[in-house]
C-alpha positions as protocol buffer text, in pm:
chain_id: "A"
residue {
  index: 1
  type: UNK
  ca { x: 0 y: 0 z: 0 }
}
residue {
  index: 2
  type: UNK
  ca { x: 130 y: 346 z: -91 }
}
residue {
  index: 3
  type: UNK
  ca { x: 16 y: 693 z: 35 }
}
residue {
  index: 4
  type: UNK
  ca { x: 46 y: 957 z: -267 }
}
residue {
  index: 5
  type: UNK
  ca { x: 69 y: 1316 z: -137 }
}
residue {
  index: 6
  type: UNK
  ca { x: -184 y: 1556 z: -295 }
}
residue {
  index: 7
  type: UNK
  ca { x: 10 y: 1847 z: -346 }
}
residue {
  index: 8
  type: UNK
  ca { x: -36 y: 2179 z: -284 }
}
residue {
  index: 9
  type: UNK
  ca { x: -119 y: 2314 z: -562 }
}
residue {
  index: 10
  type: UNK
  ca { x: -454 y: 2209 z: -840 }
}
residue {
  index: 11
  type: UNK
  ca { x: -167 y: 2179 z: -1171 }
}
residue {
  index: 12
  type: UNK
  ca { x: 76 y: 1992 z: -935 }
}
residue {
  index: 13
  type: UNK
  ca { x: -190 y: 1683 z: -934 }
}
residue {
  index: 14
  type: UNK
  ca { x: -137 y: 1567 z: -1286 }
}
residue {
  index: 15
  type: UNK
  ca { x: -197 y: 1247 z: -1164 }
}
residue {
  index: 16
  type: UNK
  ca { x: -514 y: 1266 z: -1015 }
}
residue {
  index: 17
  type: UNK
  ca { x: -685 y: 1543 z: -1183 }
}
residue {
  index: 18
  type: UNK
  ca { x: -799 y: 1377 z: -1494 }
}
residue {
  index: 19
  type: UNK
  ca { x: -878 y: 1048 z: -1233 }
}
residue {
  index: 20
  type: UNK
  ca { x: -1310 y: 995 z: -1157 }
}
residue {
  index: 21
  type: UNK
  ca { x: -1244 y: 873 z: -788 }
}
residue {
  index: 22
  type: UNK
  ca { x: -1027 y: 1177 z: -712 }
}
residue {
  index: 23
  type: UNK
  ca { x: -1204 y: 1502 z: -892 }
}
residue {
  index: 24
  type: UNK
  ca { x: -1434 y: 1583 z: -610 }
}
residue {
  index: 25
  type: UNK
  ca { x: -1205 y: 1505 z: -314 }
}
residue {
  index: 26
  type: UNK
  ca { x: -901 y: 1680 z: -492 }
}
residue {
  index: 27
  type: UNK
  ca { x: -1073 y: 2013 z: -499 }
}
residue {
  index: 28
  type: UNK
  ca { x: -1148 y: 2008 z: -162 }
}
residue {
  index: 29
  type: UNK
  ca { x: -813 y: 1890 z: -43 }
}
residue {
  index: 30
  type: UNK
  ca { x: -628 y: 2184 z: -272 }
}
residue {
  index: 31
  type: UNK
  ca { x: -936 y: 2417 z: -47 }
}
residue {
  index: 32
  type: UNK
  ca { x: -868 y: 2265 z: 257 }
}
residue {
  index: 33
  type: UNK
  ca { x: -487 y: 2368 z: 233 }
}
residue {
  index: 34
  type: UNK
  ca { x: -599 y: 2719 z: 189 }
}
residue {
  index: 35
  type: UNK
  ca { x: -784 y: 2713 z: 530 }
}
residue {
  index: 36
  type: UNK
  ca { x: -467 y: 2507 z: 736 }
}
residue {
  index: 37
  type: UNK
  ca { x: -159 y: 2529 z: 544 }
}
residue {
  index: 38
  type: UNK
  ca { x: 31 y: 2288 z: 341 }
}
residue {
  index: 39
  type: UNK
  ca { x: 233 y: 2113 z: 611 }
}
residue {
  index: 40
  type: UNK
  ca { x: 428 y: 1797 z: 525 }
}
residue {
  index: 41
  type: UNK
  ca { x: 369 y: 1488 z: 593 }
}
residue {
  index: 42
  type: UNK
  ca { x: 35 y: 1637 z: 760 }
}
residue {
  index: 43
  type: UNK
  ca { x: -134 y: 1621 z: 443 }
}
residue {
  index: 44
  type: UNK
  ca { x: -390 y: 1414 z: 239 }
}
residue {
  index: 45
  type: UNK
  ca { x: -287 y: 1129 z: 20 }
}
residue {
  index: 46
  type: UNK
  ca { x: -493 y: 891 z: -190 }
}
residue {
  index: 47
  type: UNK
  ca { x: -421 y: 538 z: -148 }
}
residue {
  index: 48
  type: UNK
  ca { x: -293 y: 301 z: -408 }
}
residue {
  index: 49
  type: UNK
  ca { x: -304 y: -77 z: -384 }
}
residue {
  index: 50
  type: UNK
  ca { x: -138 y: -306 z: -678 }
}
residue {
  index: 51
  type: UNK
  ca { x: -177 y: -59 z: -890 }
}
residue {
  index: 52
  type: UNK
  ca { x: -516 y: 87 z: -818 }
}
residue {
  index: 53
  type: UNK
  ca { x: -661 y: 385 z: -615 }
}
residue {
  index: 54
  type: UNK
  ca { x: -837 y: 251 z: -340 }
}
residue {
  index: 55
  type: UNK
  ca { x: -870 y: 531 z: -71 }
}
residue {
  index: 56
  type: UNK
  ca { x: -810 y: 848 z: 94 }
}
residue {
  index: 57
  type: UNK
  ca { x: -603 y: 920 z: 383 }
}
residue {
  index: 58
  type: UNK
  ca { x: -527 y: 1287 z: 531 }
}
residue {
  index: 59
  type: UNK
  ca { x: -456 y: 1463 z: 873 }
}
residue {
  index: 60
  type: UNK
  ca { x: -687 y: 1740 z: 942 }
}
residue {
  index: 61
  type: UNK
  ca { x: -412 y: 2011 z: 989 }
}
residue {
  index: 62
  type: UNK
  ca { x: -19 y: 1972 z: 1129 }
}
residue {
  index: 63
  type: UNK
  ca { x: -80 y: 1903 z: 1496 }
}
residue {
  index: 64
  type: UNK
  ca { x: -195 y: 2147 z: 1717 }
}
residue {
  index: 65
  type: UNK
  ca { x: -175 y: 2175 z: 2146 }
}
residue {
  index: 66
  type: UNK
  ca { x: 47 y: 1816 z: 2051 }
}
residue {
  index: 67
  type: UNK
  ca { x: -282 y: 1626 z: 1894 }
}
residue {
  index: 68
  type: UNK
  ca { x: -353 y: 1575 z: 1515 }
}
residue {
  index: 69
  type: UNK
  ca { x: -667 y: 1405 z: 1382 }
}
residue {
  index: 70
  type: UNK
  ca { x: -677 y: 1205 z: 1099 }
}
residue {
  index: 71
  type: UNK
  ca { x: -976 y: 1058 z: 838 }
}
residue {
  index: 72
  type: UNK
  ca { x: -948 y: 808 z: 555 }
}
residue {
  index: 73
  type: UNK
  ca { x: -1214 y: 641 z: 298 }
}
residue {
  index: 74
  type: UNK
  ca { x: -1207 y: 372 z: 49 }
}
residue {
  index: 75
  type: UNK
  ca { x: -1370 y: 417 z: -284 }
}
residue {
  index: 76
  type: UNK
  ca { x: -1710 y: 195 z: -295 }
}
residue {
  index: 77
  type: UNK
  ca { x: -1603 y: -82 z: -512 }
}
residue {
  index: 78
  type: UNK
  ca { x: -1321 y: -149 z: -291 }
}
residue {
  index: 79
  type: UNK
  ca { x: -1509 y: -161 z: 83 }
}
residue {
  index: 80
  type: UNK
  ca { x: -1536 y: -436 z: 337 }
}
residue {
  index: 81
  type: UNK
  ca { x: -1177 y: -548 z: 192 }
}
residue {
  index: 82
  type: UNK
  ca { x: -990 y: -435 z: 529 }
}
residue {
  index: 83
  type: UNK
  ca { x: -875 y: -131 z: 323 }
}
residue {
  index: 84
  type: UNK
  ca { x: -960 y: 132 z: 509 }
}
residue {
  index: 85
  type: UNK
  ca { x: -807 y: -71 z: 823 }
}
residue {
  index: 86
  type: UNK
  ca { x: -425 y: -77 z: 636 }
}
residue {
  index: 87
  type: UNK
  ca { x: -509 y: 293 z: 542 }
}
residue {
  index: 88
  type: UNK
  ca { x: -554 y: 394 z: 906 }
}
residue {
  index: 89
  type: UNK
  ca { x: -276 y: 193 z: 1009 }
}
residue {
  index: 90
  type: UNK
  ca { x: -63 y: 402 z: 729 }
}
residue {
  index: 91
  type: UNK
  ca { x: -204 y: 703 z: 909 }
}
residue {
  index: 92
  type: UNK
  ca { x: -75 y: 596 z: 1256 }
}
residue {
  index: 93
  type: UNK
  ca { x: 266 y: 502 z: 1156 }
}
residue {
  index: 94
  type: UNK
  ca { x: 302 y: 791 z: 958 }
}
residue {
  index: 95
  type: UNK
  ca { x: 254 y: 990 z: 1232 }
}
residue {
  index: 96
  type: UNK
  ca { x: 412 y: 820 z: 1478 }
}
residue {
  index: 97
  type: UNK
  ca { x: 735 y: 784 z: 1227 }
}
residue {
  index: 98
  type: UNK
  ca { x: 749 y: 1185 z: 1234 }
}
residue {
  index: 99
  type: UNK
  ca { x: 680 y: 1287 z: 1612 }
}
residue {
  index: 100
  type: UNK
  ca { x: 628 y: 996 z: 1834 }
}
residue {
  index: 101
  type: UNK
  ca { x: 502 y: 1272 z: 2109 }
}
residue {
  index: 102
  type: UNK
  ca { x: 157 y: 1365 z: 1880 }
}
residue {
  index: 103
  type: UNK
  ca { x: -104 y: 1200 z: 2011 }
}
residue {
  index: 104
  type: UNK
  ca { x: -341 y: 1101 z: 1756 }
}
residue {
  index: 105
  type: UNK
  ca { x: -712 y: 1127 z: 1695 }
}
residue {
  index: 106
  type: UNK
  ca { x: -990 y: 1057 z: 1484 }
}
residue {
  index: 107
  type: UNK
  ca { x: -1372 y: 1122 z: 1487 }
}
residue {
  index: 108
  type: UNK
  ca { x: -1671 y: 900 z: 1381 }
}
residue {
  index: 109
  type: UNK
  ca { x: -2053 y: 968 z: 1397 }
}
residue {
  index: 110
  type: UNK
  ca { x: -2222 y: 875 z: 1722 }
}
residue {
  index: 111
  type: UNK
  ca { x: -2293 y: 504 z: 1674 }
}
residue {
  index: 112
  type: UNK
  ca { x: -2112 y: 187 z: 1595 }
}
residue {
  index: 113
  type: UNK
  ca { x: -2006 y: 167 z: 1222 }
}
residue {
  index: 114
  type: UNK
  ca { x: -1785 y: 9 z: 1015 }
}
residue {
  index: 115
  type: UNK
  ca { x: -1543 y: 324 z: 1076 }
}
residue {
  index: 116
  type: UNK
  ca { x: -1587 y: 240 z: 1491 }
}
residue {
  index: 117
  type: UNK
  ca { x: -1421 y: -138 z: 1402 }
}
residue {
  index: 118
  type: UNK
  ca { x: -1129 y: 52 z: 1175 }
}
residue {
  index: 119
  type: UNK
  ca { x: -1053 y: 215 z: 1474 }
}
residue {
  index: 120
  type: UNK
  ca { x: -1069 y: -10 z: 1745 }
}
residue {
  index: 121
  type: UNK
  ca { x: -876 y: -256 z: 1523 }
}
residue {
  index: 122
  type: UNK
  ca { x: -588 y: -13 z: 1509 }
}
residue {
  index: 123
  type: UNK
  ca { x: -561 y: 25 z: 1849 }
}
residue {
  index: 124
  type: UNK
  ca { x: -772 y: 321 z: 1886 }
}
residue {
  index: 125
  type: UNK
  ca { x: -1011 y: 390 z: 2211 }
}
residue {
  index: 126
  type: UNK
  ca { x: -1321 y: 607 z: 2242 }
}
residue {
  index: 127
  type: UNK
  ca { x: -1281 y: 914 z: 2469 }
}
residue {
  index: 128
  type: UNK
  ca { x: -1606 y: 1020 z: 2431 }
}
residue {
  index: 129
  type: UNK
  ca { x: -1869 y: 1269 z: 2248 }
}
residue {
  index: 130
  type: UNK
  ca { x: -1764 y: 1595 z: 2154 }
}
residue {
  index: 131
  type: UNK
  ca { x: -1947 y: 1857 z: 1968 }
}
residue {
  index: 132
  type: UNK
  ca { x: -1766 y: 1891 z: 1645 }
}
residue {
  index: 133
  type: UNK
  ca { x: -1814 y: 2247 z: 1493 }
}
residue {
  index: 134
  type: UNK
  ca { x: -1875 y: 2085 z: 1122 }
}
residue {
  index: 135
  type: UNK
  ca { x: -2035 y: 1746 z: 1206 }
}
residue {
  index: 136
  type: UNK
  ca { x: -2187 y: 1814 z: 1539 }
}
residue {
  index: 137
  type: UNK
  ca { x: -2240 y: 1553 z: 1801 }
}
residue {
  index: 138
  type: UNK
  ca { x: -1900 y: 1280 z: 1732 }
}
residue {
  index: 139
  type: UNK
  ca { x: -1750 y: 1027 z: 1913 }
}
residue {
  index: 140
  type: UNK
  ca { x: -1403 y: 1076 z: 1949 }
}
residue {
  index: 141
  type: UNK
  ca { x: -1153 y: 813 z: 1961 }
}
residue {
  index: 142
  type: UNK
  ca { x: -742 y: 879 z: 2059 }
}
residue {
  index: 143
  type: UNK
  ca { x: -473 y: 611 z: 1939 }
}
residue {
  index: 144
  type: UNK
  ca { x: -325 y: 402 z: 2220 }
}
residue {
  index: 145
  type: UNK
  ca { x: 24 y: 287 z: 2170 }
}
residue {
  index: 146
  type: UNK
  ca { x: 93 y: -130 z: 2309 }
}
């Protein structure tokens, strides 16, 4: 599995502009940026898997107050695969690979969801609900290291 930045900049994308699976979610990535800088590796990525895009993976912003939350998807045709289990586990290492001290979040809605077993498979506990200024009501959940 490979994690493929999604640069900065719209005409830096060559490889994903042109691509079905990415033209929505690259636009708002390139928007996103705008809003919380362009912060390497705390970025988005889409996923590819022998040879095929599979997923998204991003952190929501370079940590802040030593926390940084991350999300990830899998395109439709390739769900209930474990997919979006290897792309959180990406997520985590990646993180952990650049600042061990981070601690590391991620938010699902309220109730128990495919997204809830990603998490708790990757070692990931819920803290609670929190009121999410975009979503709402959310659980959150914070990575525990072994």
């Amino acid at each position: 599995m490979e994690l493929l930045p999604v640069k900065q900049f719209l005409e830096e994308n060559t490889d994903f502009i042109n691509h079905p699976d990415c033209r929505e979610s690259l636009y708002l990535s390139i928007e996103f940026y705008k809003k919380v800088g362009f912060n390497m590796p705390w970025i988005g990525y889409y996923v590819r898997l022998k040879g095929e895009l599979v997923g998204m993976a991003a952190f929501k912003g370079k940590p802040v107050d030593g926390k940084v939350e991350i999300a990830y998807g899998t395109i439709s045709r390739y769900q209930h695969n474990g997919i979006a289990t290897q792309i959180c586990r990406q997520l985590v290492e990646l993180s952990l690979s650049t600042d061990r001290s981070v601690r590391i979040f991620a938010r699902t809605l309220p109730v128990e969801n495919f997204s809830t077993k990603v998490l708790r498979k990757n070692n990931f506990y819920c803290v609670g609900t929190v009121m999410d200024p975009e979503d709402g009501e959310v659980w959150e959940w914070e990575y525990k290291s072994h």
